[in-house]
C-alpha positions in Angstrom: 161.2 21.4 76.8 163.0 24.4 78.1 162.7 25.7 74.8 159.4 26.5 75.2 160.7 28.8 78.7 161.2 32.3 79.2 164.4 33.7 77.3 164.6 36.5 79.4 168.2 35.2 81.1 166.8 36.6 84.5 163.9 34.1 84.4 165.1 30.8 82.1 164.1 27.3 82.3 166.0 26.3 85.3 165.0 29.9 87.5 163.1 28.1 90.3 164.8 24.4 90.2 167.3 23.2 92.5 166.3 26.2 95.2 166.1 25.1 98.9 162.6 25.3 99.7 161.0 25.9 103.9 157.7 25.5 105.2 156.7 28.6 106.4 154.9 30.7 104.1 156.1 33.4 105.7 159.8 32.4 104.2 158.3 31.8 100.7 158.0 34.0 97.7 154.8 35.6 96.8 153.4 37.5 94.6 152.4 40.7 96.8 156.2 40.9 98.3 157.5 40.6 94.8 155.3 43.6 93.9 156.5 45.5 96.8 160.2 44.2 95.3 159.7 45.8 92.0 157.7 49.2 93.1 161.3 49.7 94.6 163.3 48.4 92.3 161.3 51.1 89.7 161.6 54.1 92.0 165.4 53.5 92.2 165.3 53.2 88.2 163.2 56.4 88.5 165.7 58.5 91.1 168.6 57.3 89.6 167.5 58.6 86.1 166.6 61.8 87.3 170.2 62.2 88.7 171.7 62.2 85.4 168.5 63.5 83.6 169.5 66.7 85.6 173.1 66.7 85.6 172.6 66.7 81.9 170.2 69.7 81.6 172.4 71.7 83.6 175.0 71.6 80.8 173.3 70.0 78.4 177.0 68.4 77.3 176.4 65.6 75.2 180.3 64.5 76.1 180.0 64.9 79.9 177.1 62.5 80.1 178.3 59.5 77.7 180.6 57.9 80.0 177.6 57.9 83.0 175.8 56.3 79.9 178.4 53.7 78.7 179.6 53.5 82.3 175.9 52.3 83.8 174.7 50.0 80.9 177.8 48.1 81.0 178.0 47.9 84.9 174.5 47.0 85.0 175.0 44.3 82.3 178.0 43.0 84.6 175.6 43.0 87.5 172.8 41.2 86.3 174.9 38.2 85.0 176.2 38.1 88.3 172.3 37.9 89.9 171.6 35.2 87.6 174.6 32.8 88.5 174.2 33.6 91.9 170.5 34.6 92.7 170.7 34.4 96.6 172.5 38.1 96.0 169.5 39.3 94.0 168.8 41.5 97.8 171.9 42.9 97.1 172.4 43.5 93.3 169.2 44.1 92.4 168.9 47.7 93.4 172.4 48.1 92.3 171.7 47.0 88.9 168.8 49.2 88.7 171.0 52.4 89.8 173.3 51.6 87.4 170.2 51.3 84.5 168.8 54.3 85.8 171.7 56.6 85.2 172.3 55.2 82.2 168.5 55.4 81.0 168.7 58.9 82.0 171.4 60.0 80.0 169.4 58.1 77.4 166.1 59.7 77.6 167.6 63.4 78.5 169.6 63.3 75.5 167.0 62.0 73.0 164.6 64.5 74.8 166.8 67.3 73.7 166.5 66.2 70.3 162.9 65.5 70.1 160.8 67.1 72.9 158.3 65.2 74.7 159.5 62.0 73.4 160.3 60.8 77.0 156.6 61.4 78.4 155.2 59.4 75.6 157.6 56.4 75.7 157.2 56.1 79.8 153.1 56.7 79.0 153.5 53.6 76.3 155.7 51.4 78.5 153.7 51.6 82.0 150.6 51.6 79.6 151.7 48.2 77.9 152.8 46.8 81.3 149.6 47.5 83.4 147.3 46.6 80.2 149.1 43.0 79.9 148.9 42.4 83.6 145.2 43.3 83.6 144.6 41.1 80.6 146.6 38.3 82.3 144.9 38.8 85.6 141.7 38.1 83.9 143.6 34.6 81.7 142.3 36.6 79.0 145.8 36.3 77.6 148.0 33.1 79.0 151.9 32.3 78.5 151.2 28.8 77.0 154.4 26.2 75.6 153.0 27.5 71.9 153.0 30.6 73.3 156.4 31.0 74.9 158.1 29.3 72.1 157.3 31.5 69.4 158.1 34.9 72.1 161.3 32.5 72.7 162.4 32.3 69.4 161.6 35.9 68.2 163.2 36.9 71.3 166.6 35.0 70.2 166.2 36.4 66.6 165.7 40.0 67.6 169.1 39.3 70.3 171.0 37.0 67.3 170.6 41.2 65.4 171.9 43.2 67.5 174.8 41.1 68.1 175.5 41.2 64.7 174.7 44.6 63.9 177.2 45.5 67.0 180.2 43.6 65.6 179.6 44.4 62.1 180.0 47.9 63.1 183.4 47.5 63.9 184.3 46.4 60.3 181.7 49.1 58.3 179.3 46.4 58.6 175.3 47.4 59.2 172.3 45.4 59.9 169.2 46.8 57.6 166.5 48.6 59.9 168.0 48.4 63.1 168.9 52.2 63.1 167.4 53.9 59.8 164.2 55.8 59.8 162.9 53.8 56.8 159.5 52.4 56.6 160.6 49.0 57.1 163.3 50.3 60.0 159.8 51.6 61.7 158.3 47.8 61.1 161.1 46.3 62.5 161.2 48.5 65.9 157.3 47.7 65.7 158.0 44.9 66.0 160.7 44.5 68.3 157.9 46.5 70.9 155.5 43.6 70.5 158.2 40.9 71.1 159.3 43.1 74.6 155.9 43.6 75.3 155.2 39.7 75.3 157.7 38.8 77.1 156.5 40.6 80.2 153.8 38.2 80.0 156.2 35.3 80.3 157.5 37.2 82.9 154.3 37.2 84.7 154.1 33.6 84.5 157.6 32.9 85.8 156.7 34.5 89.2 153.4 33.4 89.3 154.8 29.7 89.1 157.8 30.6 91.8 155.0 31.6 94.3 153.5 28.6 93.7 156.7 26.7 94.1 157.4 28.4 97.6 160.1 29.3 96.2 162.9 31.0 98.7 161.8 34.8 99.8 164.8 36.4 98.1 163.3 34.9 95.2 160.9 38.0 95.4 164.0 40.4 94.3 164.9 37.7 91.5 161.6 37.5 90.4 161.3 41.6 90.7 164.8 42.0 88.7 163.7 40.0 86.0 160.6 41.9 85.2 162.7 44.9 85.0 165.2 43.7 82.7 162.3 43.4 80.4 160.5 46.6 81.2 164.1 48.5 80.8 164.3 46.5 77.3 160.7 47.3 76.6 161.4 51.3 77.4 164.6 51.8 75.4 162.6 49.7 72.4 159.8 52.5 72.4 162.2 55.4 72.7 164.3 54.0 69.6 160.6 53.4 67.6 159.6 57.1 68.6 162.8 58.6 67.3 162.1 57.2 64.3 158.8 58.1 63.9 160.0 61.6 64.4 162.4 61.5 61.7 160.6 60.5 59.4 
């Protein structure tokens, strides 16, 4: 049932159907060259960041860097729905969606930095710790992205997404979700939790390009397969920053 798939949109129940397959493995996805894919995809993330991270500290004008903020989430969200209609571009739009999330993530982090020191070091500590801990632990099938599995990840997933959807249109009209933004104790539960759903899904995630490897799937599948993992890890990043901030206002 492809309810019981990924609901990452990068890596849904149809990613690796209907894809022209070729003999040589040499023209097939694989694991190694889609790890190669995301180590670049992350240091683009990583220089891009730094860009604005600096152009930020320079000033520190709150107003100067919003619209590189705005500007790069909403271009990268414009990007990535483009890559998964068309995922033969993934070469191509991958990186740019990552340079587009980087400067936006670095606005991000340099401002929340300013506002609570050191908070950056600990949320890319958390999500690089989380990421190479799940990958260890699915390496070794200790932990396996099973249809029981994937459905309840599926359905959190959907119910975390179905919140922030409402919590952004209901701010147009004085409308506020409870928890999503306060510092409360149960605010702190829900971006807890909203970690661990993130966090899971990277082991979906996993799965999905283990399975397109095994598929021989096309080789610019590697980039799909690479941008999808990112979407989750930038997700899983921005989660922990927002739980951390909390924490420190509390």
């Amino acid at each position: 049932m492809a309810f019981y798939k990924s609901k990452n949109p990068a890596l849904g129940a149809n990613t690796f159907n209907n894809l022209s397959r070729v003999g040589d493995s040499t023209e097939t996805m694989t694991i190694s060259g889609t790890i190669n894919k995301i180590t670049i995809l992350g240091l683009i993330v990583f220089i891009c960041a730094m860009l604005t991270w600096n152009f930020y500290a320079s000033g520190q004008n709150v107003a100067l860097i919003q619209p590189i903020l705005i500007g790069g989430f909403v271009l990268g969200f414009i990007s990535a729905i483009v890559i998964v209609i068309k995922k033969s571009l993934s070469p191509y739009l991958a990186p740019l969606y990552c340079a587009f999330e980087g400067l936006a993530l670095g606005g991000l982090s340099a401002i929340l930095n300013d506002a609570f020191p050191g908070i950056v070091l600990q949320a890319i500590t958390l999500t690089f710790g989380i990421l190479f801990g799940l990958l260890l632990l699915y390496r070794m099938n200790v932990i396996r992205a099973s249809k029981k599995f994937k459905m309840i990840v599926g359905a959190a997933t959907m119910g975390i997404a179905l919140s922030y959807l409402v919590s952004f249109a209901g701010s147009f009209i004085g409308f506020h979700v409870p928890f999503i933004h306060d510092s409360s104790t149960g605010g702190i539960i829900f971006s807890l939790a909203v970690v661990v759903i993130a966090s899971l899904n990277l082991v979906v995630d996993f799965d999905f390009i283990e399975k397109g490897a095994e598929s021989n799937a096309p080789k610019y599948m590697e980039w799909y397969g690479a941008f999808g993992l990112m979407v989750t890890l930038i997700w899983l990043y921005i989660e922990i920053l927002r739980l951390l901030s909390k924490l420190r206002r509390r």
